[in-house]
C-alpha positions in Angstrom: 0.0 0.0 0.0 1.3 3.4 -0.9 0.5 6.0 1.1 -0.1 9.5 -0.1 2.0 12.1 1.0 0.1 15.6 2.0 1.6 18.6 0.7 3.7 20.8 3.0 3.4 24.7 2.2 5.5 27.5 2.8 4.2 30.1 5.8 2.8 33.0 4.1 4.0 36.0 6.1 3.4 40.0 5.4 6.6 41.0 6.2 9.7 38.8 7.5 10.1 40.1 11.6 12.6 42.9 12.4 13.4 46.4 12.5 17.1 46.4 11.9 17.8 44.7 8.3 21.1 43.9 6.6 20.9 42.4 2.8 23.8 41.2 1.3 23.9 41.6 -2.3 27.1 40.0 -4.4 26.6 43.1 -7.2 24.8 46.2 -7.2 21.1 44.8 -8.2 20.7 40.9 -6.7 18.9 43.1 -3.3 16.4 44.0 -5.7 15.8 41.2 -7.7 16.2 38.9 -5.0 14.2 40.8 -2.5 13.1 44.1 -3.2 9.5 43.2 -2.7 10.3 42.4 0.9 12.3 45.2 1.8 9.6 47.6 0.3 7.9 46.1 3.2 10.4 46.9 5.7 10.4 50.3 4.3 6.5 51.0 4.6 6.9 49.7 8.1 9.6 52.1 9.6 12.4 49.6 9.5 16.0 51.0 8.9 17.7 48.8 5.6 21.2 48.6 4.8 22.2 47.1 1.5 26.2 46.1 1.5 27.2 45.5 -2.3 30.6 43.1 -2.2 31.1 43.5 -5.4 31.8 46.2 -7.7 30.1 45.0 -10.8 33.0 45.7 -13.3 32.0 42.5 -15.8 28.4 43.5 -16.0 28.3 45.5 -19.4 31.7 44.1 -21.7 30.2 47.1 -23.9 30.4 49.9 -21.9 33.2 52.1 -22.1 35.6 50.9 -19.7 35.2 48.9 -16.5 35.8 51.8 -14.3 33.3 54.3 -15.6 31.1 50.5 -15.6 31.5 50.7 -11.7 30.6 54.2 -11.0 27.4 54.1 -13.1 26.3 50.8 -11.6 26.6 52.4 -8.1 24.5 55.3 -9.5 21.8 52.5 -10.6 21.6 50.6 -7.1 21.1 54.4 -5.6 18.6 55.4 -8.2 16.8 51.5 -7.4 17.6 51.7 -3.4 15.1 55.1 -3.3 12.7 53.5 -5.1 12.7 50.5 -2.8 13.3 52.9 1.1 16.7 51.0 0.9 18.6 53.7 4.3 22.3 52.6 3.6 24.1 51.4 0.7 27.6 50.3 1.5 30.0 49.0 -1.7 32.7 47.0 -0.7 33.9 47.4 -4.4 35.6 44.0 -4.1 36.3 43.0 -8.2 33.7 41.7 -9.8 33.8 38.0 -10.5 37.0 37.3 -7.6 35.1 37.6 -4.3 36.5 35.1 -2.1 36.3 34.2 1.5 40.2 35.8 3.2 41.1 37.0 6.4 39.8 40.6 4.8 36.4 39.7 3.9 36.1 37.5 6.4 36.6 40.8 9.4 34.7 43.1 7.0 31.7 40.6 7.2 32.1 40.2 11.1 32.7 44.0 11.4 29.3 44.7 9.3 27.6 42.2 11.7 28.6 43.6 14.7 28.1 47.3 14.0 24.5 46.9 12.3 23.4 44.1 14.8 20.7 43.0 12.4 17.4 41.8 13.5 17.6 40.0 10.2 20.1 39.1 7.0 19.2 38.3 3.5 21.5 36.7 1.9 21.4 34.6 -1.5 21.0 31.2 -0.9 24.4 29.2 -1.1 23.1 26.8 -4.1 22.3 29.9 -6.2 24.5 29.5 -9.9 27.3 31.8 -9.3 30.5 32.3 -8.1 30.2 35.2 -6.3 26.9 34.3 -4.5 28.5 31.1 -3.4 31.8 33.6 -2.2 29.3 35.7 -0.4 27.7 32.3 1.9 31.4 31.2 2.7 32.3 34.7 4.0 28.6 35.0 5.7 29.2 31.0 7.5 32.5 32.1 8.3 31.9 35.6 10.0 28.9 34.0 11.7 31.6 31.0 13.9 33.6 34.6 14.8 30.4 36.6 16.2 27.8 36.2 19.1 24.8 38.3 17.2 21.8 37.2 16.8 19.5 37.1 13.4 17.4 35.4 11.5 18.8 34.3 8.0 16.6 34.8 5.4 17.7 33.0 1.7 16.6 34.5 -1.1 16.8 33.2 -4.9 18.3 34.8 -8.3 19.8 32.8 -10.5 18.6 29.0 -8.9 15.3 28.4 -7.1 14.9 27.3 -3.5 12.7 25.3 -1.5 10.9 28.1 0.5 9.7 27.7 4.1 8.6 31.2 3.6 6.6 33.5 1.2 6.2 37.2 1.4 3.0 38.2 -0.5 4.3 41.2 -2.5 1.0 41.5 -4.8 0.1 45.3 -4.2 4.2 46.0 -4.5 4.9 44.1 -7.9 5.2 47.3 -10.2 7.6 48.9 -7.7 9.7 46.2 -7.6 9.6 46.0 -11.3 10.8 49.8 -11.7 13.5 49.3 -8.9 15.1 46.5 -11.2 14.9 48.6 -14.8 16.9 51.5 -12.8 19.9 49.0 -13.5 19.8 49.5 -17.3 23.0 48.5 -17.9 21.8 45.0 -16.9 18.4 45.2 -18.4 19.8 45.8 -21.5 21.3 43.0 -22.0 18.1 40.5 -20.5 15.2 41.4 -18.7 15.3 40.8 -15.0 12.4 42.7 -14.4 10.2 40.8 -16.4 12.0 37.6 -15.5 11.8 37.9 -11.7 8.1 39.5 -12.4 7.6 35.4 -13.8 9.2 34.1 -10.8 7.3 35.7 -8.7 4.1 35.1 -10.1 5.2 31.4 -10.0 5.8 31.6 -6.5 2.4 32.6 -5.8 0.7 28.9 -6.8 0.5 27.7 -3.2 -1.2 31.1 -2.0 -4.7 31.2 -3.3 -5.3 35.1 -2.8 -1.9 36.3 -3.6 -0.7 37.2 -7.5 3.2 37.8 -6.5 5.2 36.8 -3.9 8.7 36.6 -3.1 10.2 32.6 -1.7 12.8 32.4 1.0 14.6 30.0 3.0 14.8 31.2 6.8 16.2 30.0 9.6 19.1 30.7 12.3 22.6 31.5 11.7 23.5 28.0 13.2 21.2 26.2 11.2 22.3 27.8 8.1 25.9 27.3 9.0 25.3 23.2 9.6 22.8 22.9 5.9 26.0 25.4 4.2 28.7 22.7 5.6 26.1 19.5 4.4 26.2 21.2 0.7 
């Protein structure tokens, strides 16, 4: 006899808990595409937001004119997209583009950010996601975390690879904003369209919540408990 196994949902929530929020974004537009319909949330609700870029985003556009002017106008973009969004503090590392890796440096500038924001909560990508740098950003994240006492809730988010969300964020009524935050980074939209692409992802996301159009999937959980499934991978 085979016995049917009954579905197990994600928690819908309105807004992921927390007043103090640190996102950590490998280049200058994953906080937006990842989760900007969240942190639009966090806005509305009074919460102070710090975005921390680690990259500078120097490979993004091989046809603009050099690499340098490249960075300076995709840290224009994530400022034109952050006040869109409420985003309080953008911080650029400015780390090359492409070579993030976990060192003694980015290990202390990870624990330093975690210790001067104290975070309620941290979104970070989620360590399967396809690239390079996201997967630079988890080691550096697991590592800081075995160095500092602060306490936070993780929250995964997804860009390039989907995840298996224990948590949704219904951003229905916020779906156009986030749209417009994305297409502020035209020197990535020219070349595909995220907006349109995440807009599909999101919509997608939204097929286990009957009353919701849009919604945003995460993976949440403690540091520890991220740390132990990062070390499992």
């Amino acid at each position: 006899v085979i016995k049917k196994r009954a579905a197990v949902y994600p928690e819908v929530i309105d807004k992921p808990p927390g007043s103090v929020v640190l996102v950590l974004s490998p280049h200058p537009d994953d906080d937006v595409i990842g989760c900007g319909g969240a942190l639009y949330k966090h806005h509305l609700a009074g919460d102070e937001i710090t975005t921390v870029y680690l990259t500078d985003g120097r490979k993004g556009d091989p046809t603009f004119s050099s690499e340098q002017e490249l960075v300076k106008e995709r840290q224009r973009e994530a400022g034109m997209a952050a006040g869109i969004i409420g985003i309080d503090h953008l911080v650029f590392l400015t780390h090359r583009d492409q070579e993030l890796t976990k060192s003694k440096k980015t290990t202390a500038e990870m624990v330093k950010l975690l210790e001067d924001i104290k975070p309620d909560i941290v979104y970070i990508p989620f360590f399967l996601d396809n690239h390079p740098d996201h997967f630079a950003v988890n080691e550096i994240f697991v590592a800081a975390c075995k160095q500092t006492v602060c306490k936070f809730e993780c929250y995964a988010y997804e860009v390039w690879t989907s995840l298996v969300p224990n948590r949704v964020v219904d951003i229905s009524e916020h779906i156009q904003r986030k749209v417009d935050a994305i297409r502020e980074h035209k020197t990535q939209v020219k070349h595909a369209d995220y907006a349109e692409k995440m807009k599909g992802l999101n919509a997608y996301r939204s097929i286990t919540v009957s009353d919701a159009s849009y919604v945003e999937a995460y993976f949440c959980c403690t540091p520890q408990e991220y740390i132990k499934l990062f070390e499992m991978k």
